[in-house]
Short mmCIF file of the C-alpha atoms (twelve columns), coordinates in Angstrom:
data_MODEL
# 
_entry.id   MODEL 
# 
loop_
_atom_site.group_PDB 
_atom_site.id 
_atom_site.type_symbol 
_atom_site.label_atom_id 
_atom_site.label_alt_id 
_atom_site.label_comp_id 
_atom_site.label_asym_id 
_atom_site.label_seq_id 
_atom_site.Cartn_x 
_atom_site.Cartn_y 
_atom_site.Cartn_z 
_atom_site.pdbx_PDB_model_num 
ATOM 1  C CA . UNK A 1  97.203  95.357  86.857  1 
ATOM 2  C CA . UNK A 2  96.247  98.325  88.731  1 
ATOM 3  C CA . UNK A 3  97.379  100.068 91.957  1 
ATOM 4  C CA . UNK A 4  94.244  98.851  93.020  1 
ATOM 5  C CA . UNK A 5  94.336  95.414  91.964  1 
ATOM 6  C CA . UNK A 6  97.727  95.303  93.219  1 
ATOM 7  C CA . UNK A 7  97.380  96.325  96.917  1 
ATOM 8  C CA . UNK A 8  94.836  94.110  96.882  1 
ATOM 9  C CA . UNK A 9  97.009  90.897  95.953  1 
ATOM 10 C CA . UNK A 10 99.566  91.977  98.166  1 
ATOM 11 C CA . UNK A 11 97.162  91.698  101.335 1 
ATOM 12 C CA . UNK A 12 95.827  88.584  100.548 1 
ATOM 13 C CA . UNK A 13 99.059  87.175  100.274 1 
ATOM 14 C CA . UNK A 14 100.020 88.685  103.175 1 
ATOM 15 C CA . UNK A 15 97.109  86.819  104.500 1 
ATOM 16 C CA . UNK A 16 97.931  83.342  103.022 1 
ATOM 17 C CA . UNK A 17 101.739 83.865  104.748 1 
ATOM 18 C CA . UNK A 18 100.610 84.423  108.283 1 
ATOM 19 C CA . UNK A 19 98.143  81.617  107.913 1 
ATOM 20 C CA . UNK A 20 100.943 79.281  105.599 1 
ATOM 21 C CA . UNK A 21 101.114 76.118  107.214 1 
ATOM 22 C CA . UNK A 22 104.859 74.847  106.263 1 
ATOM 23 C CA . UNK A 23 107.454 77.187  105.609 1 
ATOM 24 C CA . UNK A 24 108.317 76.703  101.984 1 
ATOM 25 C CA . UNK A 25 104.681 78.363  101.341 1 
ATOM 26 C CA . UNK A 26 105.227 81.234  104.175 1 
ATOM 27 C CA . UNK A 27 108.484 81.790  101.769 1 
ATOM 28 C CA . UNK A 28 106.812 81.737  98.485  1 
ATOM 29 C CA . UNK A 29 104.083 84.226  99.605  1 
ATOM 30 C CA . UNK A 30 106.723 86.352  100.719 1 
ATOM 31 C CA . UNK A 31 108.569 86.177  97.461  1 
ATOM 32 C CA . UNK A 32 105.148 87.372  95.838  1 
ATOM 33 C CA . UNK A 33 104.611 90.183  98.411  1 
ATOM 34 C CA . UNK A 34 108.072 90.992  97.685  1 
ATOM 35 C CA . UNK A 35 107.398 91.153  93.921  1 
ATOM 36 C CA . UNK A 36 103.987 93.184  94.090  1 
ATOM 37 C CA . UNK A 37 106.150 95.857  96.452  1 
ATOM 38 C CA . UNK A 38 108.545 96.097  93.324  1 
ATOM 39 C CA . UNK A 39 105.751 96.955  91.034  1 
ATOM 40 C CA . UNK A 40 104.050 99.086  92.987  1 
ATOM 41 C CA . UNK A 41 107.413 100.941 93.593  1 
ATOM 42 C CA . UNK A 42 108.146 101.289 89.255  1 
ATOM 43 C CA . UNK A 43 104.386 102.307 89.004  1 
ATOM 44 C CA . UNK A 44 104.718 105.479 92.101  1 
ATOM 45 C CA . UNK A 45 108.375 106.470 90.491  1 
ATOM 46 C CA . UNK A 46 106.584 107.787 87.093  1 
ATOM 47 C CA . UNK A 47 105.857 111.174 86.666  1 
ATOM 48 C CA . UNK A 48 102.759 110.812 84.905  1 
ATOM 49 C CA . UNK A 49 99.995  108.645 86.586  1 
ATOM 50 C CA . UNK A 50 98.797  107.766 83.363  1 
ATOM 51 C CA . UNK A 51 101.045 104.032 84.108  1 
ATOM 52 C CA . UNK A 52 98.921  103.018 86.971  1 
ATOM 53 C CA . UNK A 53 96.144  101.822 84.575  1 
ATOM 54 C CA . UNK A 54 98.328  99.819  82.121  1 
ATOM 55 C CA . UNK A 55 97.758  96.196  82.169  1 
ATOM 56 C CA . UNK A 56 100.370 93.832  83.578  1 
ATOM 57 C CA . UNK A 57 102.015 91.642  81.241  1 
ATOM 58 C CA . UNK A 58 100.655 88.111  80.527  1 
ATOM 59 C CA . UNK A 59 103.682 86.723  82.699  1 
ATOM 60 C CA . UNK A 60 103.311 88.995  85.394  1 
ATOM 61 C CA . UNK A 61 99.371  88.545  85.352  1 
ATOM 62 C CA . UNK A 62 100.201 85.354  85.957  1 
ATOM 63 C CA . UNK A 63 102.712 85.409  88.842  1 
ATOM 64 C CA . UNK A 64 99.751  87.788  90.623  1 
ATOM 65 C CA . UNK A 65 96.797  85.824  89.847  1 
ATOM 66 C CA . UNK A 66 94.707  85.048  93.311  1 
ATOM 67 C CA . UNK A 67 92.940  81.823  93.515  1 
# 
């Protein structure tokens, strides 16, 4: 995924937590937000920008996919 595609998931699951209506989802989009920060993080530590277009892996392409 990219920076892009990332900041992106992370506000709509920032979205889907204010608006969760029991508190075991408000938690789980947390977790996610949580998870997208980390990756973000990793990807604006490297010194070349050239990581910011990889491709997530299949797992964590997953984990991020919006419905």
């Amino acid at each position: 995924m990219t920076i892009k595609e990332l900041l992106r998931a992370r506000r709509l699951a920032s979205v889907r937590a204010r608006k969760a209506d029991t508190p075991k989802r408000r938690e789980i989009e947390f977790d996610l937000i949580s998870a997208i920060a980390k990756k973000l993080r990793r990807i604006r530590k490297r010194d070349d920008a050239s990581g910011a277009g990889e491709p997530a892996t299949k797992a964590e392409a997953e984990r991020f996919k919006l419905s």
